[in-house]
N, C-alpha and C positions, 0 to 999 in steps of 0.2 A: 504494500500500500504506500503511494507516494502522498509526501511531506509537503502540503500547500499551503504557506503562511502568505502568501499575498493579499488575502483578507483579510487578515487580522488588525490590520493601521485602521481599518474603518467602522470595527467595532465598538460598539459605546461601554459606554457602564453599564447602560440596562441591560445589552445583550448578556454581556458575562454573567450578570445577575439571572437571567432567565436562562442562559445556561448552565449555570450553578444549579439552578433549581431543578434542571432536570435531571444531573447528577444525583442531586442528595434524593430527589425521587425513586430512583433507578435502584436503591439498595432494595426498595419493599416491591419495587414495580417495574416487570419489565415493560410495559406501558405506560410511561406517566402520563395520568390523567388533567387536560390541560386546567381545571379548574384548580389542582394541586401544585399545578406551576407556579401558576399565579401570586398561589398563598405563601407558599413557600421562595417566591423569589423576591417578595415586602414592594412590588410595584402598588403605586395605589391604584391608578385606572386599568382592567379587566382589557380593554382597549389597545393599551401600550404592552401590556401582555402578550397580546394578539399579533401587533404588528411585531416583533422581534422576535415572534418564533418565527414568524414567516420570512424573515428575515435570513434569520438562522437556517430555515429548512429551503431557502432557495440556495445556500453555500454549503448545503448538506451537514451540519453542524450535528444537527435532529433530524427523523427520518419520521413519517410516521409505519405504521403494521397494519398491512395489509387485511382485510377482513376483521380489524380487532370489534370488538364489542363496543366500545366507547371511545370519544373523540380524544386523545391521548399521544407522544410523541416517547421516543427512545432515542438516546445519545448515540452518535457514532463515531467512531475510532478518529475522524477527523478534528468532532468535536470534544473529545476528550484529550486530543492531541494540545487544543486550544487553550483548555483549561489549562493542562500543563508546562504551556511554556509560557500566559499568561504568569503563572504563581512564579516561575523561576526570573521572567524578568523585573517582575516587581522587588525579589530578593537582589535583582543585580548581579548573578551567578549566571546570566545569557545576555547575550545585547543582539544579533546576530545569527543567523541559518546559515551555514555554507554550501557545499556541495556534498552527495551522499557518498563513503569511503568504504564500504561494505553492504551486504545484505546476509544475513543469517538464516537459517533456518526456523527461528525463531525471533529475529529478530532487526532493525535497521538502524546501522552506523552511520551520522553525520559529524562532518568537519563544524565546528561553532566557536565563536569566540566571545567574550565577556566586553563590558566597556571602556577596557583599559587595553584592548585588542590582544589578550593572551589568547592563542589557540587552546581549543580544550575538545572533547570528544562529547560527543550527543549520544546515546544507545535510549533504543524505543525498542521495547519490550513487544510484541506480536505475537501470540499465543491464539493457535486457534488456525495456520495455514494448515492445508489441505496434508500438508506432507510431513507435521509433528502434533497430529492428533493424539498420541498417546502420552504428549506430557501427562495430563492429568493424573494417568494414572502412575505414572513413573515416580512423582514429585508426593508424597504424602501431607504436605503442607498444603498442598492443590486439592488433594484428593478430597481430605476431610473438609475443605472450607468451599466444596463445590457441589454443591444439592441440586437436585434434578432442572433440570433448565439455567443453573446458576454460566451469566456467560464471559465469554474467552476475553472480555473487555476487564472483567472483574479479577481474574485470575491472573492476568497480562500485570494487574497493581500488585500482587501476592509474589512474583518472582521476580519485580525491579524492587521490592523492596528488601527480599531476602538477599538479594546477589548486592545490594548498597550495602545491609548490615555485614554481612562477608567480606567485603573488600574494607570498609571503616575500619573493622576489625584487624585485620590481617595486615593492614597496612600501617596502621598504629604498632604491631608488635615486629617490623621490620622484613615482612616477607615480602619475595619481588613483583609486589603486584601495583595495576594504576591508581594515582591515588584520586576517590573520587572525590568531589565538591557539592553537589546538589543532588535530591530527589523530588521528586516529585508525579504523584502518581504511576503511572508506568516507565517513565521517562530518569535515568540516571547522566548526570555529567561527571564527568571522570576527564582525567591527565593525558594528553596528547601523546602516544608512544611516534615518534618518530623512525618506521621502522615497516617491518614487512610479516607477515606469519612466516612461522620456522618450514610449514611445508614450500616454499620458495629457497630455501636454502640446499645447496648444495657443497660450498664449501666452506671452514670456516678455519679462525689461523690457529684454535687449540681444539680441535674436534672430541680427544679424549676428554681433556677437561668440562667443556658442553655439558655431553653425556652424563660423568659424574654431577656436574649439578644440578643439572635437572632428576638424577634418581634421589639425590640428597634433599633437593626441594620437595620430592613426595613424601620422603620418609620423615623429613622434618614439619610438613604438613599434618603427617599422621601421627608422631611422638606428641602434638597438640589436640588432639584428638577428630581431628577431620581428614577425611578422602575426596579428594577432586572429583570423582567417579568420569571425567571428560576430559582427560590429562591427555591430547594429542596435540601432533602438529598445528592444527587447525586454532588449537588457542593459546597459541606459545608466539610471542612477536621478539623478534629479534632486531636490535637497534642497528640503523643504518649505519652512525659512528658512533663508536664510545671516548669518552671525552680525555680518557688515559690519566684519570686523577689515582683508579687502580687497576695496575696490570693483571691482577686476576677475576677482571669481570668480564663474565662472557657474555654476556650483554643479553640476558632474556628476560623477558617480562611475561606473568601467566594471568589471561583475563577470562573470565566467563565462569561463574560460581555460583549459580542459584540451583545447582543440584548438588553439590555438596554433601555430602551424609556423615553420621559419626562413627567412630571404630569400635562404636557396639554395636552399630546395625547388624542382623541377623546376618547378613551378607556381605558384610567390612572385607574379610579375605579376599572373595570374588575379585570386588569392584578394586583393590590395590593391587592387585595381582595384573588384572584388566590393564592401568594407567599405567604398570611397567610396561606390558610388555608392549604397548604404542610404540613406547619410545622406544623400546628395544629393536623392533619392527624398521621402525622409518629410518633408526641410524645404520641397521644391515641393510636397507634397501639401498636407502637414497644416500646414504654418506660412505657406504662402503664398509663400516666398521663394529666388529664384534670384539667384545671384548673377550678373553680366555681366561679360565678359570687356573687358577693355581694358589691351592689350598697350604703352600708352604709360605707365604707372605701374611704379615700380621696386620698391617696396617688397614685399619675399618674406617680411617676417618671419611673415605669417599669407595667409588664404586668404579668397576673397571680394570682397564691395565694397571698397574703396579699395587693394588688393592688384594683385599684377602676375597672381597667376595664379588663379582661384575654386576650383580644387582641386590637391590632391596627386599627380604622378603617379611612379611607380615607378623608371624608367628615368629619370627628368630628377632627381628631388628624392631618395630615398633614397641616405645616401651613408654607411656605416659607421662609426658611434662608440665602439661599444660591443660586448660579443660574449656578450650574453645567451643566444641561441639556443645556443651552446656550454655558456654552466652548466651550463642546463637541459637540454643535450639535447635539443631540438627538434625535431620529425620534420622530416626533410630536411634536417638539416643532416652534413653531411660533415665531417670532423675536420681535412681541408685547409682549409688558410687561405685567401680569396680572395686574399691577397699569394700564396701560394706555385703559385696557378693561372696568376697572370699572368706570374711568373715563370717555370713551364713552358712557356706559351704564347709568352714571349719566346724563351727557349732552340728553341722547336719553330722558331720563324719564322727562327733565324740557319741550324738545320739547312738546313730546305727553300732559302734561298736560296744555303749552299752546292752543296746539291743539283742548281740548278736554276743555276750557274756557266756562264760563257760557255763556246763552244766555242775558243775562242785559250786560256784559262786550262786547259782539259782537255788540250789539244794540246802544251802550253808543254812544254820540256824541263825535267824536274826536275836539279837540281846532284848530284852526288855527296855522300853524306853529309847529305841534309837530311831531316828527320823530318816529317813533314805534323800528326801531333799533338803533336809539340812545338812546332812553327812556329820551329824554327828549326837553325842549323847545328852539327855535332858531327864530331870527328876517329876516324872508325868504329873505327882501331886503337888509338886512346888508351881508345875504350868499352869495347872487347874487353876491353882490361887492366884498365878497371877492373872488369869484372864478373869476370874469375879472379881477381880479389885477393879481394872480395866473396867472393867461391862459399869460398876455402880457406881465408878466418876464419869463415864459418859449420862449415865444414869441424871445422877445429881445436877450435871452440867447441860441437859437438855430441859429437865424442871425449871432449874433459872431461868433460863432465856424464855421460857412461857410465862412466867413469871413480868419479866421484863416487857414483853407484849403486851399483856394484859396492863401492867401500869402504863405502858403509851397509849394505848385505846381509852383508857378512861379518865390519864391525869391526875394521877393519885401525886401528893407532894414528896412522898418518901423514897421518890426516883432522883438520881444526883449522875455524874459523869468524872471520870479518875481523868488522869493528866495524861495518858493515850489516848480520850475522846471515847471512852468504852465508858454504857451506861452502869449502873449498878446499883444495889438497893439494900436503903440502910436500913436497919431492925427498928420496928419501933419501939 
């Protein structure tokens, strides 16, 4: 769907207003009913209502639905598009549309710049082409927040906003990702990579070194608790010049993170297993180069030639640093700690081997007076007494306080209050 802001310079205030209005309509209605516009958009005249949808629905902003039951209009991708860059330039985080620098599968890439002219990147969220219908179900964040007719326009805000909290995140704690500046609705502005995706790459001046950092960047990904589960070429951008302040950057940047998942998802392995072997893929393909194993070398700190291991795997090297998949919420991540699993697990395994206690320890005679869940010995007539002693100062101590009741209900004088603020009552 192409990007038309040439009408937006001639939009009013009331338009947006009455566009707003059929935004905030469109959560309970996929038809907003235009009397509901109205109400909800604080116009006074019904009239000036009228004319600015019409307005709106001749630059396709609002559509109306076909056959619907009553006279009502529905937002479209255009006009929501309008909303969106309305609210970012009132922030001052856009001044500008440029020309479009990608097309996703899900989504569209524009060149933009702010009003200070910094180039910056535009990404419009798309959910809903012909040919990535199975997001929804892929994405569990989608899944549960999309009820039967709930639509792709709705769902489109749910994964520009998780892939901003991801990238906020990750780029705050130093990983090499764009760093973004605005959201807003479906629409994310993020850090210009000057540069090219890595499946355009064919040669590069330290190819081993590459390699090792991008298997390091997953594993250091996933020692935080998150999997790329879309760790290819395809979102890996490599920098046209790197600016030599350090000789050891190879100059990649990794964008596109609203699938994401935690390393407790039921299927963590899979999907990190999956992200190696891309890049294991595209560096035998298209770079020519495999690394070989040689289990006599110690050195773990990267992966590959002169390394103990040529890649990352799940079960031996992820080992929990960090609890991002928790910020973020993560699909698959459970609010149990992995301490508090193994903890359970320890408790399960003392159970079952009481359980599973010899036959002389089941046979054994128990002592008189011994407690199996206290583990240990007690004088049964000394417990007796202490539990009537117990039982007739609860006893005592529940009298009072009825006591105390009744002189609030009726105001008797002989009720007084100690230096805690606790009432109490003096003998007459």
């Amino acid at each position: 769907m192409k990007l038309d802001t040439s009408h937006m310079r001639y939009l009013t205030n009331e338009d947006f207003q009455v566009l707003s209005a059929v935004e905030r309509g469109s959560i309970n209605h996929e038809v907003v009913p235009t009397s509901l516009i109205h109400q909800l958009s604080g116009l006074r005249s019904l009239s000036g209502t009228n004319r600015s949808i019409g307005d709106l629905a001749k630059l396709k902003l609002v559509s109306k639905l076909r056959n619907a039951k009553y006279d009502g209009y529905r937002l479209t991708y255009n006009g929501i598009d309008y909303m969106a860059l309305k609210t970012m330039l009132n922030r001052d985080s856009l001044y500008s549309v440029g020309n479009t620098i990608g097309v996703g599968k899900e989504s569209d890439i524009y060149k933009v710049s702010d009003k200070n002219g910094v180039e910056k990147v535009m990404k419009i969220h798309r959910l809903g082409r012909t040919s990535f219908h199975t997001v929804r179900n892929n994405r569990d964040y989608l899944r549960k927040n999309s009820k039967n007719g709930a639509n792709w326009m709705f769902l489109s805000k749910l994964a520009a906003a998780k892939e901003y909290q991801f990238m906020s995140l990750l780029h705050s704690r130093g990983f090499r990702v764009p760093e973004p500046f605005d959201h807003s609705r479906h629409i994310i502005i993020m850090e210009l990579i000057k540069g090219f995706p890595m499946t355009r790459l064919r040669k590069h001046q330290n190819v081993p070194k590459l390699y090792s950092d991008l298997m390091k960047f997953i594993l250091e990904l996933g020692n935080s608790g998150l999997i790329h589960c879309d760790f290819n070429e395809f979102n890996i951008m490599i920098k046209d010049k790197l600016d030599g302040s350090d000789p050891n950057d190879t100059g990649f940047i990794v964008i596109d993170f609203p699938q994401c998942i935690s390393i407790q998802h039921q299927d963590a392995s899979f999907y990190f297993q999956r992200d190696v072997d891309c890049i294991r893929r595209f560096f035998k393909k298209k770079m020519k180069y495999e690394p070989k194993t040689d289990s006599t070398l110690l050195d773990t700190d990267g992966f590959g030639d002169g390394y103990k291991y040529p890649y990352p795997d799940f079960e031996r090297d992820v080992k929990r640093q960090d609890n991002l998949d928790e910020l973020l919420q993560a699909s698959g991540y459970t609010k149990k700690h992995p301490g508090d699993r193994d903890l359970e697990d320890a408790v399960q395994g003392m159970r079952d081997a009481e359980y599973h206690s010899s036959d002389e320890e089941e046979d054994a005679e128990i002592p008189e007076g011994y407690d199996s869940d206290a583990d240990e010995y007690y004088d049964s007539e000394e417990y007796d007494n202490e539990d009537s002693e117990e039982e007739s100062d609860e006893g005592a101590e529940e009298e009072e306080n009825e006591r105390i009741i009744e002189a609030l209900s009726t105001g008797v004088g002989n009720l007084k209050m100690d230096s805690l603020g606790n009432y109490i009552l003096e003998d007459d």
